[in-house]
C-alpha positions as CSV (number, residue, x, y, z in Angstrom):
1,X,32.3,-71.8,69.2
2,X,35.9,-72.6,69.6
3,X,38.8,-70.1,71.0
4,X,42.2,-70.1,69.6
5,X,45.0,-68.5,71.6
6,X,47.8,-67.2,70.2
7,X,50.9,-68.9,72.0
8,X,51.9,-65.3,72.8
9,X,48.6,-64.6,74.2
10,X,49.4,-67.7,76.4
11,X,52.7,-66.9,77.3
12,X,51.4,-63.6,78.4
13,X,48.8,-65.1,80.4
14,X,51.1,-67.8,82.2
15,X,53.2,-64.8,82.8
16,X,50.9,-62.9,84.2
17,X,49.8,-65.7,86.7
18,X,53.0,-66.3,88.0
19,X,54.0,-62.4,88.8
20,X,50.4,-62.2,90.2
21,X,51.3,-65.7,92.1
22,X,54.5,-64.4,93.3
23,X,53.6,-61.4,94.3
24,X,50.9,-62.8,96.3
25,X,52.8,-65.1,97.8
26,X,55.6,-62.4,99.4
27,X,52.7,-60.6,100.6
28,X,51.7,-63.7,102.7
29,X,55.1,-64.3,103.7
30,X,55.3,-60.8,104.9
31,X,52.1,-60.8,106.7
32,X,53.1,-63.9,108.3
33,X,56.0,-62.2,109.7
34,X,58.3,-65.7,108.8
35,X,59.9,-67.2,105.9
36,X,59.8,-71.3,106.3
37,X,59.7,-73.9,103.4
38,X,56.3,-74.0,104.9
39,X,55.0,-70.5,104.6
40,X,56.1,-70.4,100.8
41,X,54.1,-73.1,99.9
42,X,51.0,-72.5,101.8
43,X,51.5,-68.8,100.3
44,X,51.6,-70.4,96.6
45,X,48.7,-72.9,97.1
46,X,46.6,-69.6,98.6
47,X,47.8,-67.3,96.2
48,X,46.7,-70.1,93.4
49,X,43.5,-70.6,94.8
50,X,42.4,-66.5,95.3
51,X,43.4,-66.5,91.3
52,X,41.6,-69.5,90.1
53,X,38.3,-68.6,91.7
54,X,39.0,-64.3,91.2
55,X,39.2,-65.8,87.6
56,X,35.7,-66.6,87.7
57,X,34.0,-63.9,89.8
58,X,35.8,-60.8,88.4
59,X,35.2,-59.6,84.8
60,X,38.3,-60.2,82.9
61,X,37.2,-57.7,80.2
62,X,37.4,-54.8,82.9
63,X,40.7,-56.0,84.4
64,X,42.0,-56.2,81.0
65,X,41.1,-52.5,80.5
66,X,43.7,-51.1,83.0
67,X,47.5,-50.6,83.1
68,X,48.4,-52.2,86.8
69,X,52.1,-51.9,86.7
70,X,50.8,-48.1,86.4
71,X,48.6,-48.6,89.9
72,X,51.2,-50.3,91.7
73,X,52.3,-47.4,94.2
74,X,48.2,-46.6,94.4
75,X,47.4,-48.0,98.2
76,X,50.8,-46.2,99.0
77,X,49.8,-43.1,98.1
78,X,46.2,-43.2,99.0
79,X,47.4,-44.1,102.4
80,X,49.2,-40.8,102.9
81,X,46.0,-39.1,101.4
82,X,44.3,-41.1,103.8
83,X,46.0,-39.5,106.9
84,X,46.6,-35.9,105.5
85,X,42.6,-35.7,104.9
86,X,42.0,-37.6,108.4
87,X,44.2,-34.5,110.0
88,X,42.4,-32.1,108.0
89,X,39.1,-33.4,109.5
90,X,40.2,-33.2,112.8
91,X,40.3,-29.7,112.0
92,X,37.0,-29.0,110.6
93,X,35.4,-30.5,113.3
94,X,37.3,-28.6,116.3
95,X,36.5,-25.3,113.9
96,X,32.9,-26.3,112.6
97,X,31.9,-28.3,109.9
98,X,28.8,-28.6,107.9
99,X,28.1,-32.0,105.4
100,X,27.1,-31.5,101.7
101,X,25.6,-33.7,99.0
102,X,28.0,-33.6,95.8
103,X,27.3,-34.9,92.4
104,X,30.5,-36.0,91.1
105,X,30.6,-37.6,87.5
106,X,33.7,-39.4,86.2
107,X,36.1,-39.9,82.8
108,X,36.8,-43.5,84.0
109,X,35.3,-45.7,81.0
110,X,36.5,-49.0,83.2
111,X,34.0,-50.3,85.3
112,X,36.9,-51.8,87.9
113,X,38.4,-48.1,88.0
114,X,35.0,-46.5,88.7
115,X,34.7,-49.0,91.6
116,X,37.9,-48.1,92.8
117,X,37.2,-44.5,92.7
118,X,34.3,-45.0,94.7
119,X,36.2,-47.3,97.6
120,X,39.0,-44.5,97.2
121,X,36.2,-41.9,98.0
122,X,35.0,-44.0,101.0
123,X,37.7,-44.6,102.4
124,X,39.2,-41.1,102.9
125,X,37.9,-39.7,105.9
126,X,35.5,-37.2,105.4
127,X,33.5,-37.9,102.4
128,X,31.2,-41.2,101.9
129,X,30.1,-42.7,98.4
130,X,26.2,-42.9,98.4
131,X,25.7,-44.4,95.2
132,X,27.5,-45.1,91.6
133,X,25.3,-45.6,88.6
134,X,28.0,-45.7,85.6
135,X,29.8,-42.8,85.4
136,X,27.8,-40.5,88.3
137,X,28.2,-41.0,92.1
138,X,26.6,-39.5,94.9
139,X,29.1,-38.8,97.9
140,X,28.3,-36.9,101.2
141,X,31.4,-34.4,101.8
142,X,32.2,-32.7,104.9
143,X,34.0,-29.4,104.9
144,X,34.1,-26.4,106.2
145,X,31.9,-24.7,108.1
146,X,32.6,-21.3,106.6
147,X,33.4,-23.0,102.7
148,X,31.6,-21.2,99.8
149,X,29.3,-23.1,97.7
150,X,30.5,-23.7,94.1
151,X,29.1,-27.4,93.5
152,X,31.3,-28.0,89.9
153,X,34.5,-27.2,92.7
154,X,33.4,-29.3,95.6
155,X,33.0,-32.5,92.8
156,X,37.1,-31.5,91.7
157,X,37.8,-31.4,95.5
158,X,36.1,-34.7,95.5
159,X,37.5,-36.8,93.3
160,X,39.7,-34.6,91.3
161,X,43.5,-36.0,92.5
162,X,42.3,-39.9,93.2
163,X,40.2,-39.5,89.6
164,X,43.5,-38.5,87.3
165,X,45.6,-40.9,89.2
166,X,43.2,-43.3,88.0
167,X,42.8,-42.5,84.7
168,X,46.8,-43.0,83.8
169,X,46.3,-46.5,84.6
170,X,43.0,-47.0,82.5
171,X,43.6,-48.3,78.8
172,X,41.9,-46.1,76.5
173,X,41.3,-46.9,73.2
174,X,44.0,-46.6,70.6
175,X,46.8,-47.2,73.6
């Protein structure tokens, strides 16, 4: 079986590399805290190598599927979700919480967006992902003590905001 590549399709993938190499490489330098001759190039060889062996670990169909120039403000804004749901937290637990069990199913078709969804779900203080299988998680939720039970509400509450910021970066078919 042999492959032929466009030379667009190589120029795009070149491309791609060496924004994804740059922009690796200024978030070492950063980290570091120093720009030296040194840094740079340590930051280019590292960036290289987390790309050539991300190449063969991650499925390239998946990350093919979604729109990152879309995602890139993302861990910005899930960071400030991140801290408004830790204050709200606080709360619940001063005034009583109780945790729930919620069944949340996803649009995400991507498999690398569902994983994300669960992470984002995880990571924001007060809710837990249990399991994924495809498009249906289990996530334990905490809220409030005194919150009414409507289950197909609690799965919005859920995922609902992380879920639709999601799905603008997904590829769908046709786009």
């Amino acid at each position: 079986m042999k492959i032929h590549f466009s030379k667009f399709s190589v120029k795009m993938k070149f491309s791609r590399f060496l924004f994804s190499v740059i922009t690796l490489t200024i978030i070492w330098v950063i980290l570091r805290e120093e720009i030296s001759v040194f840094d740079i190039i340590i930051g280019v060889l590292a960036s290289t190598a987390c790309l050539f062996f991300s190449q063969r670990f991650l499925p390239a169909d998946d990350v093919d599927n979604v729109k990152f120039r879309r995602l890139w403000y993302y861990p910005f804004w899930l960071l400030g979700q991140i801290y408004v749901a830790g204050f709200s937290v606080i709360k619940m637990i001063i005034l009583g919480a109780r945790a729930d069990f919620v069944n949340v199913d996803t649009k995400l078709k991507s498999n690398i967006m569902r994983v994300i969804l669960g992470n984002t779900i995880t990571l924001v203080p007060g809710s837990v992902t249990l399991d994924q299988e495809q498009n249906h998680y289990t996530v334990v939720w905490m809220r409030s003590k005194d919150a009414a039970d409507i289950s197909g509400d609690m799965s919005e509450q859920v995922k609902g905001k992380f879920e639709r910021k999601l799905i603008m970066a997904e590829k769908r078919r046709g786009t």
